[in-house]
C-alpha positions, 0 to 999 in steps of 0.5 A: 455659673452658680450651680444652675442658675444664672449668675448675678454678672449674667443677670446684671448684663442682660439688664444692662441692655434692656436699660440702654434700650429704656435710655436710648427711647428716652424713658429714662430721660436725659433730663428727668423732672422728678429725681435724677438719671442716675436714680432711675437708671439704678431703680431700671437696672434692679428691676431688670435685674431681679425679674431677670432672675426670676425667669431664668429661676423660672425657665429652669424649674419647667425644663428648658435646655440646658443651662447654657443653652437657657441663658443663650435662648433668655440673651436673645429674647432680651435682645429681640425685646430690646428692639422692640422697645427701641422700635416701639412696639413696646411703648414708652408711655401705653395706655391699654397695658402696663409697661413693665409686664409687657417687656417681662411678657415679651421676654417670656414669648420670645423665649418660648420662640426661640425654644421651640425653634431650637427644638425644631433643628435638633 
């Protein structure tokens, strides 16, 4: 790791997931309309990626855990917000809230959760 933030392989692995999830709901579709799959995936892995990056910023700045223990509670919350996505609980196409801030919301909350789980069992 970088210092104390997370590395941009760590960043760019978590967002991994998060675009298999987009694939596998079919909002990145196998045959897209307008550009090509290979865009959208590339324009969904530097979105995931920079946001990613801005929370873990963020999650270090107001003092949660360690550095290790940060990227282990951010790794579960992606994976709890990728089951959302895959389940639909998180849309593909909602009307009343805007996709990308409700996984980025999403990620915050079950972060927040496992947090305060952990804080419990210490």
């Amino acid at each position: 790791m970088k210092g104390n933030n997370m590395n941009n392989q760590q960043s760019l692995t978590l967002a991994v997931k998060l675009c298999c999830a987009d694939m596998s709901c079919g909002y990145i579709s196998n045959a897209p309309v307008l550009g090509t799959r290979e865009a959208l995936i590339a324009e969904r892995l530097a979105y995931y990626h920079e946001q990613l990056t801005v929370l873990a910023d963020s999650f270090q700045q107001n003092g949660h855990v360690n550095i290790t223990g940060r990227l282990e509670l951010l790794t579960q919350a992606v994976a709890l917000t990728s089951a959302d996505i895959l389940s639909d609980v998180i849309s593909v196409a909602p009307v009343l809230y805007d996709r990308n801030e409700k996984i980025i919301e999403q990620i915050k909350t079950y972060f927040c959760l496992l947090n305060r789980s952990e804080e419990r069992r210490v």
